[in-house]
C-alpha positions as CSV (number, residue, x, y, z in Angstrom):
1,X,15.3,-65.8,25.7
2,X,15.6,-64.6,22.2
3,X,19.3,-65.9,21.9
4,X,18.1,-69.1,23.6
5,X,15.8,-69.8,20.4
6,X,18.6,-70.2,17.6
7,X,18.5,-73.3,15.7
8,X,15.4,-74.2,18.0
9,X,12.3,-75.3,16.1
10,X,9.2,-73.3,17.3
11,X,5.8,-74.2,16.7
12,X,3.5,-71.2,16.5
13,X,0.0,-72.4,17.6
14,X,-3.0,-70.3,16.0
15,X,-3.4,-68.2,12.9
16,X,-5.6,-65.5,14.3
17,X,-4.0,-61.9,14.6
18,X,-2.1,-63.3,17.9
19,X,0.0,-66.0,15.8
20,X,0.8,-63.8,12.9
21,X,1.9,-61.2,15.0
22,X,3.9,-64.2,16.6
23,X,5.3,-65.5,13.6
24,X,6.3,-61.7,12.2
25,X,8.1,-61.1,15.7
26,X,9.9,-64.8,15.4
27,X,10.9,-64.5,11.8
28,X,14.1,-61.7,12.9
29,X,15.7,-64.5,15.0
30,X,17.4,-68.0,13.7
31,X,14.4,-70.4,15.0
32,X,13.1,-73.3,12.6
33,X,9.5,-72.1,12.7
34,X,6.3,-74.0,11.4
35,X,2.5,-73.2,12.4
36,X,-0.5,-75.4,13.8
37,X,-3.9,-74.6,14.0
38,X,-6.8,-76.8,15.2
39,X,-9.2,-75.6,12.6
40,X,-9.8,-78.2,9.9
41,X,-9.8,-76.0,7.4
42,X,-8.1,-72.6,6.7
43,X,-7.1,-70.0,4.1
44,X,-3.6,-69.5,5.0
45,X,-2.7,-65.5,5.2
46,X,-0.4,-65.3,1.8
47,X,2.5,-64.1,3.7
48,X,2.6,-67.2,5.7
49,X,5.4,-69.3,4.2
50,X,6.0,-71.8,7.4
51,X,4.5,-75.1,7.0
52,X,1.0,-75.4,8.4
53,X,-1.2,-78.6,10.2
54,X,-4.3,-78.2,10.8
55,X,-6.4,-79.8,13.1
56,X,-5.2,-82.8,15.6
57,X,-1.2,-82.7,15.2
58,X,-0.1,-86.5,14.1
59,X,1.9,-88.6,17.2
60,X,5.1,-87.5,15.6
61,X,4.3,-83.9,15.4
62,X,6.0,-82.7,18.7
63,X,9.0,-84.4,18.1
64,X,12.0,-82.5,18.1
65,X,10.1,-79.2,19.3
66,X,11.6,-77.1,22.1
67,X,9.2,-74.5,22.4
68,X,5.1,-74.1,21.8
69,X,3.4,-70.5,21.7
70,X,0.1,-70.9,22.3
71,X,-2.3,-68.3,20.9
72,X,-5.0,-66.9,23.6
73,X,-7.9,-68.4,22.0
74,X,-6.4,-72.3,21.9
75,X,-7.8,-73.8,25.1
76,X,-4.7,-74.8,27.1
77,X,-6.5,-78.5,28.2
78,X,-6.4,-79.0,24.2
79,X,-5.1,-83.0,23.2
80,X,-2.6,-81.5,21.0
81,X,-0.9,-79.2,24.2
82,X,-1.3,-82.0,26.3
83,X,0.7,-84.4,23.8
84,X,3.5,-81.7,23.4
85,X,3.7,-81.7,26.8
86,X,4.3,-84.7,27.5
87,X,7.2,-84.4,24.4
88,X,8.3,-81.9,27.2
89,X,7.9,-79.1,25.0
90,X,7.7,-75.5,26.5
91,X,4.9,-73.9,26.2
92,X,4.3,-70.5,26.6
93,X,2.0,-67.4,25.5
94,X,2.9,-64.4,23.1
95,X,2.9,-62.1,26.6
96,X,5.4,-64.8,28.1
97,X,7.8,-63.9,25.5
98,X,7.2,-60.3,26.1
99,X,7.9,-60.4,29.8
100,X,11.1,-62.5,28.8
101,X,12.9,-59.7,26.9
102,X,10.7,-56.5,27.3
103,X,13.4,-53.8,29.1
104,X,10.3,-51.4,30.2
105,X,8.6,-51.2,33.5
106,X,5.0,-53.1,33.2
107,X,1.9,-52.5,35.1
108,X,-1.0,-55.0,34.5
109,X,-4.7,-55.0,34.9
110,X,-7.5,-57.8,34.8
111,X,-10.6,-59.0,35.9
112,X,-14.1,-59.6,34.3
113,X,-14.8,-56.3,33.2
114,X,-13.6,-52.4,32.8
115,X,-9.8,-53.3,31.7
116,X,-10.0,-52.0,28.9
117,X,-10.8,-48.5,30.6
118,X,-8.5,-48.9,32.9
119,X,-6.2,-49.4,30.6
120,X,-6.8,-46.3,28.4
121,X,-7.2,-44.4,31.2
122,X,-3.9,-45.0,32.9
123,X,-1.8,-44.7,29.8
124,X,-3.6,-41.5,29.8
125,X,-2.7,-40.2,32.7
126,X,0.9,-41.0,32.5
127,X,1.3,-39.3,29.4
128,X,0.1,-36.7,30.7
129,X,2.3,-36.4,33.5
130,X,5.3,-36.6,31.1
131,X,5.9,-40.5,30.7
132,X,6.2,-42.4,27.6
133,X,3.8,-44.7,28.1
134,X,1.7,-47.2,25.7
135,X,-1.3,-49.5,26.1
136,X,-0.6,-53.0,25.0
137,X,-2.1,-56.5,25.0
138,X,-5.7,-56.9,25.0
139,X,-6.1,-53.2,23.7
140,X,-3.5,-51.0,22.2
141,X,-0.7,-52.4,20.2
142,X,0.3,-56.2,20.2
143,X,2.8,-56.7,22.8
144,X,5.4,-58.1,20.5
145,X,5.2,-55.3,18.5
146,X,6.9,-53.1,21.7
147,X,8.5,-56.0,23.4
148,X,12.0,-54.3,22.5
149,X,11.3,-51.0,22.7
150,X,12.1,-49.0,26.2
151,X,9.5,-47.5,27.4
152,X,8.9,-45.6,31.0
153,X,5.9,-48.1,31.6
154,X,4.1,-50.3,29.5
155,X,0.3,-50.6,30.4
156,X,-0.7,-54.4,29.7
157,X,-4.4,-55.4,29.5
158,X,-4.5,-58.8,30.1
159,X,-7.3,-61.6,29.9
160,X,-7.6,-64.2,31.8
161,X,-6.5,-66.9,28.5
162,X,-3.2,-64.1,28.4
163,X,-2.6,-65.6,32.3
164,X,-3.0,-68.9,32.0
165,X,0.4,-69.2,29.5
166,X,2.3,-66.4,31.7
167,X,4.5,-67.5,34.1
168,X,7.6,-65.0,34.6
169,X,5.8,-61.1,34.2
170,X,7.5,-59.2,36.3
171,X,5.1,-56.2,37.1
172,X,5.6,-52.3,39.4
173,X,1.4,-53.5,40.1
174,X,-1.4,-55.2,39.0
175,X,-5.2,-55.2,39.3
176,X,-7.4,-57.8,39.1
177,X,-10.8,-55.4,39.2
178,X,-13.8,-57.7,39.5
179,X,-14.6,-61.0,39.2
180,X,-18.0,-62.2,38.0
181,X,-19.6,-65.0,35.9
182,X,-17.3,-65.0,32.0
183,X,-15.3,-67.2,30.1
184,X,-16.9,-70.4,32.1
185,X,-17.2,-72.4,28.9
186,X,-13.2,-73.0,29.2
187,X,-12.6,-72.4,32.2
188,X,-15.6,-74.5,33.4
189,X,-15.5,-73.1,37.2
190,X,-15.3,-69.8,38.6
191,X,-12.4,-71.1,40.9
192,X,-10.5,-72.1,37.8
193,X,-11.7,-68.6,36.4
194,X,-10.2,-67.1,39.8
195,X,-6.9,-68.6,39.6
196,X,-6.8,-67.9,36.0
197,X,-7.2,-64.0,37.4
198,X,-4.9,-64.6,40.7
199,X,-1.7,-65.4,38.0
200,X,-1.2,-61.8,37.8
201,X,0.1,-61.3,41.3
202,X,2.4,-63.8,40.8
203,X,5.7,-61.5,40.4
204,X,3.9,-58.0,41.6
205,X,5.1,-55.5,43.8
206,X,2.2,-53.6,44.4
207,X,-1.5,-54.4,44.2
208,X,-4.5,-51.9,43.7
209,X,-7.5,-54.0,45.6
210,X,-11.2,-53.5,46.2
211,X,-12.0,-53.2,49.3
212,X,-15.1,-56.1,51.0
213,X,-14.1,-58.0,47.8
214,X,-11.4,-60.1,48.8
215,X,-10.9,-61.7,45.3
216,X,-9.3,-59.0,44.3
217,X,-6.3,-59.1,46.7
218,X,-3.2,-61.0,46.3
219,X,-3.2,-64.5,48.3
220,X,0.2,-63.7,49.1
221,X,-0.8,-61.3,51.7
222,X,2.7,-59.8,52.0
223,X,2.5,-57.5,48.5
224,X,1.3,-54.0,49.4
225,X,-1.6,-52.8,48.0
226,X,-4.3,-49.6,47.7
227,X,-7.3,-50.1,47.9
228,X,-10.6,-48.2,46.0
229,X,-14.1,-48.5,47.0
230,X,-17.5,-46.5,46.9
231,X,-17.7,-46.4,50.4
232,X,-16.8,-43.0,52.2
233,X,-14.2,-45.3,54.6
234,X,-11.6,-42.5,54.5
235,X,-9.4,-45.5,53.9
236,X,-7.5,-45.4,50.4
237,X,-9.6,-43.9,47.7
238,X,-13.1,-43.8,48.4
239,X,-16.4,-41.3,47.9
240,X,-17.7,-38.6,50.1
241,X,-19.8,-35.8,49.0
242,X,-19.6,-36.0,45.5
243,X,-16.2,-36.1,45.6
244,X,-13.6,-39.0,44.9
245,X,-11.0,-39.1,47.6
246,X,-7.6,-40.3,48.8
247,X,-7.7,-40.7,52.8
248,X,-10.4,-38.4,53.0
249,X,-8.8,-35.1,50.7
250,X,-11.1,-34.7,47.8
251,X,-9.1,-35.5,44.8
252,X,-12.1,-35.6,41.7
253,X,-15.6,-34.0,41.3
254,X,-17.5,-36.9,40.1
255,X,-20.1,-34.7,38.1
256,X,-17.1,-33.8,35.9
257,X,-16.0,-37.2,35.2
258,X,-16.4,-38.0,31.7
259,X,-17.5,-41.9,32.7
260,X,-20.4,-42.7,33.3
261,X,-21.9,-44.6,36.7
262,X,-20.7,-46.0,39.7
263,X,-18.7,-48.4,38.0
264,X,-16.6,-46.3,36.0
265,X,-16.2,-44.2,39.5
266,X,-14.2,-47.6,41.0
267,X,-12.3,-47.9,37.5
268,X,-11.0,-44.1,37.6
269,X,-10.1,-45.2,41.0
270,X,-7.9,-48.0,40.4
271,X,-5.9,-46.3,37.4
272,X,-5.0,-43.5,40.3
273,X,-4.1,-46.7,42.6
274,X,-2.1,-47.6,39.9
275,X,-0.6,-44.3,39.0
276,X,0.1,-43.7,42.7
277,X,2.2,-47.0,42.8
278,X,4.4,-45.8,40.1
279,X,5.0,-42.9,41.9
280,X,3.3,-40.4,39.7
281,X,2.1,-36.9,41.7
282,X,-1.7,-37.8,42.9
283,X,-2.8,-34.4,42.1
284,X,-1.5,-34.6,38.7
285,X,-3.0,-38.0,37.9
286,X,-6.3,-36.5,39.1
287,X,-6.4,-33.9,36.6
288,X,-5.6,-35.8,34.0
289,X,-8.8,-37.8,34.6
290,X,-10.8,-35.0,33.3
291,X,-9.7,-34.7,29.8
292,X,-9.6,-38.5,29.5
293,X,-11.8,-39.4,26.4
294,X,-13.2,-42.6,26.7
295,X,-13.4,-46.1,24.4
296,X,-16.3,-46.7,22.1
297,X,-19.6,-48.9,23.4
298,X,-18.5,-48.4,27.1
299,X,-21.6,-46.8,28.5
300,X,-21.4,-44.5,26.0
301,X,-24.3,-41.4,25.5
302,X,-24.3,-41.5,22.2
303,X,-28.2,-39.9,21.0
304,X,-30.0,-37.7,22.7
305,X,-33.2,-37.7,20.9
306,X,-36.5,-35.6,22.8
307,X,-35.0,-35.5,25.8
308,X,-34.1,-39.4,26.1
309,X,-30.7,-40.9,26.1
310,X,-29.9,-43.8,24.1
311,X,-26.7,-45.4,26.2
312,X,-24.4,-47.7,23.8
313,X,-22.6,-50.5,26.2
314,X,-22.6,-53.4,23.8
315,X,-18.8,-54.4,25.1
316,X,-21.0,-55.6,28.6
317,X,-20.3,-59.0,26.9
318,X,-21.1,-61.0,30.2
319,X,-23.6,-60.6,33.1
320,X,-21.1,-59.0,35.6
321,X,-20.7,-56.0,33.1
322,X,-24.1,-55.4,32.8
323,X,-24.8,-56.0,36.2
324,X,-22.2,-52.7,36.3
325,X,-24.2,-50.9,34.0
326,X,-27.3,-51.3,35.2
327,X,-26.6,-50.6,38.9
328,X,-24.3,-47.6,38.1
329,X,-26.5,-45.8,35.7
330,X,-29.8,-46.7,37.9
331,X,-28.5,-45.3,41.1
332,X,-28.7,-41.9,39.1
333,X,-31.5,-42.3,37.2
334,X,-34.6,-39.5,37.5
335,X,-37.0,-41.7,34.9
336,X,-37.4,-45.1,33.7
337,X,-34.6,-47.2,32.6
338,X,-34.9,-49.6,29.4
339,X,-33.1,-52.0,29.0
340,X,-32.1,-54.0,25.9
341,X,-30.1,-57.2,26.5
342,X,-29.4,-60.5,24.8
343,X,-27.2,-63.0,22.3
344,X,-24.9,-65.9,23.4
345,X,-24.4,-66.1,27.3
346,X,-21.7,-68.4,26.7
347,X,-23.6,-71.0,29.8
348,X,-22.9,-68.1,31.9
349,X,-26.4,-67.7,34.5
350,X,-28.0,-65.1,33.6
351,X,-30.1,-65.4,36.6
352,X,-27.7,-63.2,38.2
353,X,-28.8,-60.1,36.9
354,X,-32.4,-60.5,38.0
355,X,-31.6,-58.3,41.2
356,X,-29.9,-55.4,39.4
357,X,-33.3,-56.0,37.3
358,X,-35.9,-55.5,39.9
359,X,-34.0,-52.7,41.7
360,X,-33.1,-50.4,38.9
361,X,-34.7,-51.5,35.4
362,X,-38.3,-50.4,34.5
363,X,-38.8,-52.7,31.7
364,X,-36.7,-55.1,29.6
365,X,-36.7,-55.6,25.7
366,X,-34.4,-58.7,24.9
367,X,-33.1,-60.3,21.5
368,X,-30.4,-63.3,20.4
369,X,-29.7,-66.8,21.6
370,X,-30.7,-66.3,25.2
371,X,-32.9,-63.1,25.2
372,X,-36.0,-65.2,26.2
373,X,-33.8,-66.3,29.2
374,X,-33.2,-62.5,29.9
375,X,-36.8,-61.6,29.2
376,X,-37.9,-64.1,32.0
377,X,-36.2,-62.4,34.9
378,X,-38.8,-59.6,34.5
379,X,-42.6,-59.3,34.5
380,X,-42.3,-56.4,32.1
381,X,-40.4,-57.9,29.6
382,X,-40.4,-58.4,25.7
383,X,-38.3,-60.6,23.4
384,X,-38.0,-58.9,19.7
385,X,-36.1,-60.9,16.6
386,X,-33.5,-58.3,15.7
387,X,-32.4,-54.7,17.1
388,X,-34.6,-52.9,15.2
389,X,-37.1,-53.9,16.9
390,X,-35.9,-53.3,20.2
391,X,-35.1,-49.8,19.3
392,X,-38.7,-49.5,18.2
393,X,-40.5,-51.0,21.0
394,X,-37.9,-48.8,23.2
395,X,-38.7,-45.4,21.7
396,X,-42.5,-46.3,21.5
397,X,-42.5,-46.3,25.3
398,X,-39.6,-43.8,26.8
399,X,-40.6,-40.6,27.5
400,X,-38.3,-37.2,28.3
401,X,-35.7,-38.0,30.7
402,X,-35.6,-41.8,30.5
403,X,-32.5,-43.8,29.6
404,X,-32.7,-46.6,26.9
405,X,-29.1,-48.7,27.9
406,X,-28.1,-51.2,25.6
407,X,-26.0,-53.3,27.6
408,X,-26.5,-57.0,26.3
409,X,-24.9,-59.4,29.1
410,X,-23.8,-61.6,26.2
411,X,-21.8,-62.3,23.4
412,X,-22.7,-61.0,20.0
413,X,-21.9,-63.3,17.9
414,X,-25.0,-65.2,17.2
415,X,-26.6,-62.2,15.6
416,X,-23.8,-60.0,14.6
417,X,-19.7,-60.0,13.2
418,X,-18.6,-58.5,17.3
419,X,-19.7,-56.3,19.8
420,X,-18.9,-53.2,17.9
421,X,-21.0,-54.4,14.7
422,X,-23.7,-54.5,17.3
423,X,-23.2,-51.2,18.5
424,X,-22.8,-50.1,14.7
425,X,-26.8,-51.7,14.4
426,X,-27.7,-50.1,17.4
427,X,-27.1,-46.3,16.1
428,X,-28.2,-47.1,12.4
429,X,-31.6,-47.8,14.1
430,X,-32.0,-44.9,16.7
431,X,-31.2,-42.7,13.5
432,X,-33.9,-44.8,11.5
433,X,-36.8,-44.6,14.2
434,X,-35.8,-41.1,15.4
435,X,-35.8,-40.0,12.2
């Protein structure tokens, strides 16, 4: 691929961290390079020295292109894409160049929510088992940063934007974990959301599936796969007595896990599906589990305060993460649950979470954009302006061994810089009304 880029003129699309990452990588090899981003307006990084368009390219832009990397944010459907396509320029993402030249062996791992964990978690495990392994894509390091380096696996988080520009990933297995309502403002239907997802079976010799969910399989029903559930089927891994198991030999004690709820129960499961496909030892990879330490604001204990427990989850960006959160923590709760939720829901319906609501949550406090949309699913609900609030209203009312989640079912950016500055707000005010 690389050598198939001299004296070809490149057009880097997108001066987020993607496309500088892009343009760093490209600048080794003899291309013509020049940059376009479909902001109007931009402060161009100083060590940026290709030529820069912004906003709609002119009619003569594409002309003489041969290749178009496409940053993971720039919706595909985009005018300007659709013009160099018809130019018949390439276009590709920064994870299709990877696949193109990277000599390691690649697993990957989607779906709506718990990649990232997944992620981690495997990576995790196989260096502990003695593999040099490294997290990449979506979490870890940029995957152009490693595309030449050799590793024994490369662990690739990949979203669904990643997929859509990927055509030639040649992967040992692949996940796709869940699939619920996210990203529907581009992708405008959950069957363009699904086959989005599905692109990661494409070249995969193994699959790791959930079983009664058959979204998560392969459509080409000929790939292998292991499946995980919460079931006690005795088939693959599954749960009996406390116990995670692979065809019915107890593998991990759940009460030693150090994840949290029912959900993180199927994600530990699919890294060992995963693990098992690359042929790592299954009692190995179980052990491993237990010294795992996890990522930041993923149901996360992180005050325990008078015998309640403040839970930081702000990365449940979308309904089908909290939905997670909520179910798994609920179904081992001893007192009330609170629950604080809100921001931008990105059109997703929110309606979805009123079941997990009525089941498991004993009252709501909701903030942002669409908290009031949030605070309707529930009779014993409150909307506050700002986190402090919530925090307020939610130590006022919890008593010893109740659980206060945060675990927002939205984006954050209508009320704060990301998910982690929300989580950064979130333990300023426990500390402030604990105090």
């Amino acid at each position: 691929m690389l050598n198939e880029l001299t004296n070809k003129t490149v057009v880097v699309a997108g001066l987020g961290k993607t496309g500088q990452a892009t343009l760093r990588f490209l600048r080794q090899f003899e291309a013509n390079l020049k940059v376009w981003d479909t902001r109007e307006t931009l402060s161009v990084p100083v060590d940026v020295s290709e030529p820069v368009h912004f906003g709609t390219p002119p009619a003569h832009f594409w002309q003489g292109v041969d290749v178009l990397v496409v940053s993971p944010g720039i919706d595909l459907t985009h005018p300007g894409i659709q013009d160099a396509r018809s130019a018949k320029v390439e276009v590709i993402g920064d994870v299709e160049l990877f696949a193109r030249i990277s000599p390691s062996k690649v697993v990957g791992i989607t779906g709506s929510n718990g990649k990232t964990t997944v992620t981690l978690l495997l990576a995790h495990i196989l260096k502990s088992c003695g593999l040099n392994a490294v997290a990449a894509g979506n979490v870890g390091k940029p995957v152009l940063e490693i595309a030449q380096d050799e590793y024994d696996c490369v662990v690739l988080e990949l979203s669904s934007f990643q997929l859509e520009s990927t055509h030639s990933l040649q992967l040992e297995a692949a996940v796709l974990l869940n699939l619920s309502d996210d990203h529907l403002d581009r992708h405008k239907t959950m069957s363009a959301y699904l086959q989005a997802k599905q692109r990661i079976f494409t070249h995969c010799k193994q699959a790791v599936v959930w079983r009664g969910h058959p979204e998560t399989y392969p459509i080409d029903s000929r790939i292998p796969v292991t499946t995980i559930g919460i079931d006690a089927s005795g088939e693959g891994f599954s749960i009996d007595s406390g116990w995670i198991t692979y065809e019915s030999m107890p593998l991990l004690d759940i009460a030693k896990l150090p994840l949290v709820g029912t959900h993180n129960i199927l994600n530990v499961q699919a890294a060992l599906g995963l693990a098992r496909a690359l042929g790592v030892p299954r009692d190995a990879a179980a052990e491993a589990v237990y010294s795992f330490i996890p990522a930041p604001h993923r149901c996360t204990q992180i005050a325990l305060h008078n015998g309640v427990s403040w839970i930081d989850d702000s990365k449940a960006t979308n309904v089908g993460a909290a939905q997670a959160a909520i179910t798994g923590i609920g179904a081992v709760k001893s007192g009330k649950l609170i629950l604080i939720a809100g921001g931008d829901a990105k059109g997703a319906d929110l309606s979805a979470l009123k079941p997990a609501i009525d089941q498991f949550v004993d009252y709501v406090i909701t903030l942002g954009k669409d908290g009031k949309l949030i605070a309707s699913l529930s009779a014993h609900s409150t909307y506050v302006a700002t986190m402090f609030d919530a925090v307020k209203v939610a130590h006022d009312m919890a008593r010893p061994d109740d659980i206060v989640l945060l675990s927002p079912a939205c984006a954050s950016l209508d009320m704060f810089e990301n998910y982690e500055h929300r989580a950064k707000v979130f333990d300023q005010s426990i500390r402030q009304v604990v105090a």
